[in-house]
N, C-alpha and C positions, 0 to 999 in steps of 0.2 A: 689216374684211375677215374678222374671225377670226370676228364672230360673225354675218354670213352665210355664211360656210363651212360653222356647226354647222348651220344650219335648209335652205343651199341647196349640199352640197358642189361645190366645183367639181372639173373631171374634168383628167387631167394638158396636153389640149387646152388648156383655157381657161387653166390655170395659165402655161403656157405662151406663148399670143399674147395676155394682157389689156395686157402690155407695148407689143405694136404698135397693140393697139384702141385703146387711149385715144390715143396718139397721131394714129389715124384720124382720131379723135372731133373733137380739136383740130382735123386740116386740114379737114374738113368744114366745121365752124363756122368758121373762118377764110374760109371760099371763099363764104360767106352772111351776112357780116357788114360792117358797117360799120369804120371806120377804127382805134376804139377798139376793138371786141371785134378784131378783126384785130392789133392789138398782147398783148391779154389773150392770144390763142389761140398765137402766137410767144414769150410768155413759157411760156408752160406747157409747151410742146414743147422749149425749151430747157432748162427744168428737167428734164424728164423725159431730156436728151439728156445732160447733168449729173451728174446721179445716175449714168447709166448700166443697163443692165438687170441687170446682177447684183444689184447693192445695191438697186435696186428691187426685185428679188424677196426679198430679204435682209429689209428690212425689212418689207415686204410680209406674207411667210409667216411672220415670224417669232414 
C-alpha cells in the first residue's frame, strides 16, 4: 500500500471507504461464484469483520 500511495497518492475519500470496497469486492465475487470461491469470499469478509476497520486502517497506513 505504502508504495502505491508514493507513485498513485490516494485521496482522504479512498482512504476512507477501501475498508467497505474490498468488502464489496468479496460479496460480488461471492454472488458469481461457485461453492468453494463462495466459502473463500466468506472467509475473507470475516477477516476483514475481525480485524475491524480501525486496525485495518492502523496497519494499513501505517
Amino acid at each position: 500500500m505504502q508504495a502505491y500511495n508514493e507513485v498513485n497518492p490516494l485521496s482522504e475519500d479512498d482512504k476512507r471507504y477501501i475498508f467497505d470496497a474490498l468488502k464489496l469486492i468479496f460479496l460480488l465475487g461471492i454472488s458469481w461464484s461457485d461453492d468453494e470461491d463462495f466459502e473463500e469470499g466468506r472467509k475473507a469478509i470475516e477477516s476483514l469483520n475481525s480485524i475491524g476497520r480501525e486496525d485495518f486502517y492502523k496497519v494499513l497506513f501505517s
